[in-house]
C-alpha positions as CSV (number, residue, x, y, z in Angstrom):
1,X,-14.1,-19.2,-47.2
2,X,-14.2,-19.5,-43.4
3,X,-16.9,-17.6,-41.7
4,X,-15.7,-14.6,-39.6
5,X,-16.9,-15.5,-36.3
6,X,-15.2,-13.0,-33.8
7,X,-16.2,-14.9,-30.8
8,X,-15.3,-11.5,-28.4
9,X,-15.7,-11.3,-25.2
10,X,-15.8,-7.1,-24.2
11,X,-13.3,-6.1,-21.3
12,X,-13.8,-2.0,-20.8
13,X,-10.9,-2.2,-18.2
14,X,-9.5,1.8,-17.6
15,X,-6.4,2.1,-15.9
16,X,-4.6,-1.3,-14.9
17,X,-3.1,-4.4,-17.0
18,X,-4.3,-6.8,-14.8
19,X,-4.1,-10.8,-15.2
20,X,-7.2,-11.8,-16.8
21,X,-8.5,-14.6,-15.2
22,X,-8.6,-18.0,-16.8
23,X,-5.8,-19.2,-19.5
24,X,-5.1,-16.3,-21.8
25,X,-2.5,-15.9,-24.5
26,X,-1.5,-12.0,-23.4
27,X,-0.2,-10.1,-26.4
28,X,2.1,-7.2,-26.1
29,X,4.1,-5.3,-28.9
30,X,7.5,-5.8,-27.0
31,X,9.2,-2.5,-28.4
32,X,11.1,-0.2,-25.8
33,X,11.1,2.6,-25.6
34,X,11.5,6.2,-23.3
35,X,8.2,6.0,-20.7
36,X,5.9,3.1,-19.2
37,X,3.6,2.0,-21.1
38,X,2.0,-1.3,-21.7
39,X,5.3,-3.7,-22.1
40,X,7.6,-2.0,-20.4
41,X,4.6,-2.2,-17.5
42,X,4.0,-5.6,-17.6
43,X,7.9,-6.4,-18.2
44,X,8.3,-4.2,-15.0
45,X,5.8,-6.5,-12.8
46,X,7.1,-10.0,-14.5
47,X,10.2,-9.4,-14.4
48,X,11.4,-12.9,-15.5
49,X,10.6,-12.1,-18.6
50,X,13.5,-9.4,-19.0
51,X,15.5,-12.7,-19.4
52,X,14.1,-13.0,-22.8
53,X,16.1,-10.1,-23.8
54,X,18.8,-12.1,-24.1
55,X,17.5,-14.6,-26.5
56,X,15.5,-13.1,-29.1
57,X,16.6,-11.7,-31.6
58,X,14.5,-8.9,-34.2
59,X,11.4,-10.2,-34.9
60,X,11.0,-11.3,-38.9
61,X,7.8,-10.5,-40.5
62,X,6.5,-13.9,-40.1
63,X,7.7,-13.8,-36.7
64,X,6.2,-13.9,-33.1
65,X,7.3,-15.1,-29.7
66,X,6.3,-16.6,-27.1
67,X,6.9,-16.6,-23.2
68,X,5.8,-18.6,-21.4
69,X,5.5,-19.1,-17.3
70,X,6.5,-15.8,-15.8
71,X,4.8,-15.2,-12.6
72,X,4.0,-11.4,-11.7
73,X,5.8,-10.0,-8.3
74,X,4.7,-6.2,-8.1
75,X,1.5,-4.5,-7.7
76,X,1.5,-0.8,-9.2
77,X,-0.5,2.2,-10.0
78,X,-0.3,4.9,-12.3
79,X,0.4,4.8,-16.3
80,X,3.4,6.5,-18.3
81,X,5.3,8.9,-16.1
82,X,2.4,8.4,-13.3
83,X,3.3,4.8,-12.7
84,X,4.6,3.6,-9.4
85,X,5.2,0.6,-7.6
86,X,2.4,-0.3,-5.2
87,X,3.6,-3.3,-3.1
88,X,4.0,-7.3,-3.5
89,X,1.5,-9.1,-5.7
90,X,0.4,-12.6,-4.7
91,X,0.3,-14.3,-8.2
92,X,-2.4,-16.7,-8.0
93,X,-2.0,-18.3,-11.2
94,X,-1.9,-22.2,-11.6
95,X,1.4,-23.8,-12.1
96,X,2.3,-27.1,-14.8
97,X,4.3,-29.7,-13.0
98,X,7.8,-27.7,-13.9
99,X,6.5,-25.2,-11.8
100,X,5.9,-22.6,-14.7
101,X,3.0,-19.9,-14.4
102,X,0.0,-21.6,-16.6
103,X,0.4,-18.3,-18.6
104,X,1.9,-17.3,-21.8
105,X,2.8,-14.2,-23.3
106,X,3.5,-13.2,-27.1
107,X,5.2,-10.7,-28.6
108,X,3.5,-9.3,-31.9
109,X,4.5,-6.6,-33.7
110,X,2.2,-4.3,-36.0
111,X,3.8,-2.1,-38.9
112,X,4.6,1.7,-38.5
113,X,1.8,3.2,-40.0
114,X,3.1,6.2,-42.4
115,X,0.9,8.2,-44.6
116,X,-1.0,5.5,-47.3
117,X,1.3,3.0,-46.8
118,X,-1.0,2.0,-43.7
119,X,-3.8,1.2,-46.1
120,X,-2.2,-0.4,-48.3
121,X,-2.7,-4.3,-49.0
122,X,0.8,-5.2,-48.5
123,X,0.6,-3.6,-45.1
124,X,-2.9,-5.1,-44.5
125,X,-1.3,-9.0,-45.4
126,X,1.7,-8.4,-43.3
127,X,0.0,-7.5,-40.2
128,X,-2.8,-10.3,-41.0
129,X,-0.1,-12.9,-41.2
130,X,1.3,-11.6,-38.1
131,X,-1.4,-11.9,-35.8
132,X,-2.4,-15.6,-37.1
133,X,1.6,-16.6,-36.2
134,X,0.3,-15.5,-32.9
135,X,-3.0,-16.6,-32.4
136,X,-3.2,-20.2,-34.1
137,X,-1.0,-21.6,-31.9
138,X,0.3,-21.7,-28.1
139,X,3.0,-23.2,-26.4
140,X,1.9,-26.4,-24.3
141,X,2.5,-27.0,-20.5
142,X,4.2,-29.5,-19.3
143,X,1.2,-31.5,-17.4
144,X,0.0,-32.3,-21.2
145,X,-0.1,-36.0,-21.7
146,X,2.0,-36.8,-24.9
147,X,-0.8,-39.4,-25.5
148,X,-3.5,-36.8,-24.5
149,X,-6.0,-35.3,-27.3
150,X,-4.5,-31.7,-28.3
151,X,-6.1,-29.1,-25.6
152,X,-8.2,-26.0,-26.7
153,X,-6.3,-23.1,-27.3
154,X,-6.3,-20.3,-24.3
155,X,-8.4,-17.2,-25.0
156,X,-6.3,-14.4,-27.0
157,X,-6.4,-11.5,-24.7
158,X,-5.8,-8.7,-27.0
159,X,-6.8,-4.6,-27.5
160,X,-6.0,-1.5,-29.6
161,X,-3.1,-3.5,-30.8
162,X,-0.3,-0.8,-33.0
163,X,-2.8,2.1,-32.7
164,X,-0.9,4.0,-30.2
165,X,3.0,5.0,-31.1
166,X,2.8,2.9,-34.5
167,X,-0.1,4.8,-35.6
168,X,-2.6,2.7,-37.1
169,X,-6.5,3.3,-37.1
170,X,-8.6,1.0,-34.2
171,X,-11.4,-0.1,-37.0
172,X,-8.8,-1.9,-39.5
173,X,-6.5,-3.3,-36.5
174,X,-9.6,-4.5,-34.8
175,X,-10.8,-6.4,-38.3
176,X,-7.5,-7.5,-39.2
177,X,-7.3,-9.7,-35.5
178,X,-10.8,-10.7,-36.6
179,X,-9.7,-11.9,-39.4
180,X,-6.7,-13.6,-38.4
181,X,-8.7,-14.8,-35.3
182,X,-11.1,-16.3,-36.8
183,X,-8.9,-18.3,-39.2
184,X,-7.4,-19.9,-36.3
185,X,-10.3,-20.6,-34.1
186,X,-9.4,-18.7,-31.4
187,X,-11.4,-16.9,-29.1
188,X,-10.8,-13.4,-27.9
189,X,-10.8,-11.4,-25.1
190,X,-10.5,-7.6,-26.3
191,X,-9.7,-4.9,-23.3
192,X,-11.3,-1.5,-24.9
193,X,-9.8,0.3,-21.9
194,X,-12.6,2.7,-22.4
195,X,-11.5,4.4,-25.3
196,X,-13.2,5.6,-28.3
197,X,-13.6,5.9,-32.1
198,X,-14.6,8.9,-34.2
199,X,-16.7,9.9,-31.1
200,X,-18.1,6.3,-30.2
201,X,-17.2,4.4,-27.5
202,X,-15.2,1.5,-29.0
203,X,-17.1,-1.2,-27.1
204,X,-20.1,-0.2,-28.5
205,X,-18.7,-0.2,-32.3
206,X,-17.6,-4.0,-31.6
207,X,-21.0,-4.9,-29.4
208,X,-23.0,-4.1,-32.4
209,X,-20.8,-5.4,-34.9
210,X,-20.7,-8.8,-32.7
211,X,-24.6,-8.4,-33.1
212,X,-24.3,-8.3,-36.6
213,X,-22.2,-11.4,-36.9
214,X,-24.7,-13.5,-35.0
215,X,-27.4,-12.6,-37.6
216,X,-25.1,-12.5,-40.9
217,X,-23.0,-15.1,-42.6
218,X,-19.6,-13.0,-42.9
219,X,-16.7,-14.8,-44.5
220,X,-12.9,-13.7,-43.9
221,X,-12.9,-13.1,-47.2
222,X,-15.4,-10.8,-47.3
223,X,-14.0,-8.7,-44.7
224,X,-10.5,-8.9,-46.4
225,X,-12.2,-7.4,-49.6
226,X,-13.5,-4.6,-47.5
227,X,-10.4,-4.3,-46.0
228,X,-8.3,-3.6,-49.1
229,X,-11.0,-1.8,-51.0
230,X,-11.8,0.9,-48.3
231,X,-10.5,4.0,-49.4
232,X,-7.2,5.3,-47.0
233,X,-8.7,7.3,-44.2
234,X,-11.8,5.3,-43.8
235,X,-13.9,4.3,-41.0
236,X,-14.0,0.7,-41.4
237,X,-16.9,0.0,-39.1
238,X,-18.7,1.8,-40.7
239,X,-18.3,0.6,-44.2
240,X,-18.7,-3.2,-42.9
241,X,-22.1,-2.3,-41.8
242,X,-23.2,-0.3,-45.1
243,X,-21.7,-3.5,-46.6
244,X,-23.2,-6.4,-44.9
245,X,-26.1,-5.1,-42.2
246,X,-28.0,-1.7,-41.0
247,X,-26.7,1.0,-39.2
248,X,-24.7,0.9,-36.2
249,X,-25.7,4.7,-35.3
250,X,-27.8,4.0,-32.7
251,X,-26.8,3.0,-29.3
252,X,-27.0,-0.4,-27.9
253,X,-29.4,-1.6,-25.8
């Protein structure tokens, strides 16, 4: 199978979602809900893309979308109940010759995570296939040549994706977009946002585990078997390095 090459580049951004810099395909779980938090943040300072509320329908399972070109007006501070306005943002961002924001957003959502259904492999494929709709492809701009070879993919600007509200543990989601990543090709950019894992700070679980990939042929299948064959509860860092390389106990250098 294809060799799991998580080609991560580590963000430890702490308080704001800020535009990364460079094409990135930002992901965002586009649920609403009571508070501010991540999409109803960044749907709050892009507010074109509130229009896309009217077009899209549920999400299937195989389902993502995409939106493309909306330009960020507001500056804020704060998160949740904390979060204010801050004054006028400047958006920087290249446009495409139909004067779109070179920028595109998708919509991804991960399963509810209740009790062992979380762990299980039907829950494991459907959030697999979900984040490969997302990452193996991106919307073109308009300033691409018909005639013009097929550009490289943005990065995939991603983080603790459905481990907040939905529930689900940081080591599997984190493996599962490897996976899925690295069946596609796509690079990532993952924003730890300087949170940790069973007492480890989570850049330094995926630092070492990077480390490890450099030095180890790791398929996607491999990491799909450990996936499924992890008992419910586990830490899954920590039974990929047992698996396929030593310990990640002690801190990086």
């Amino acid at each position: 199978g294809f060799l799991l090459c998580f080609d991560c580049t580590l963000t430890n951004q702490l308080t704001l979602i800020k535009d990364d810099s460079g094409d990135v395909l930002e992901f965002i779980k586009l649920i609403f809900c009571r508070g501010c938090v991540q999409e109803e943040i960044l749907f709050a300072i892009k507010p074109e893309c509130i229009v896309s509320m009217l077009f899209c329908a549920r999400m299937e399972e195989n389902e993502v979308i995409f939106v493309t070109g909306a330009e960020r007006f507001s500056n804020y501070r704060g998160y949740g109940r904390r979060f204010v306005f801050s004054g006028d943002h400047q958006d920087q961002t290249p446009r495409d010759k139909n004067g779109r924001r070179k920028r595109t957003i998708v919509a991804m959502d991960a399963i509810v995570s209740e009790g062992a259904k979380r762990w299980g492999a039907s829950s494991i494929d459907r959030d697999i296939h979900k984040v490969f709709v997302a990452s193996s492809s991106c919307p073109s701009f308009s300033d691409v040549q018909e005639n013009e070879d097929s550009p490289a993919l943005p990065l995939f600007a991603t983080g603790n994706w459905g481990c907040g509200a939905f529930g689900g543990d940081k080591s599997m989601k984190i493996l599962e977009q490897g996976v899925a990543a690295s069946e596609s090709g796509r690079v990532v950019v993952f924003h730890a946002f300087g949170d940790s894992y069973e007492g480890v700070p989570l850049q330094r679980w995926l630092t070492d585990l990077n480390r490890l990939l450099t030095d180890c042929p790791v398929t996607v299948g491999d990491v799909y078997d450990l996936l499924v064959s992890s008992p419910p509860g586990s830490n899954h860092f920590v039974h990929f390095f047992q698996r396929f390389g030593s310990s990640p106990q002690e801190p990086s250098s």
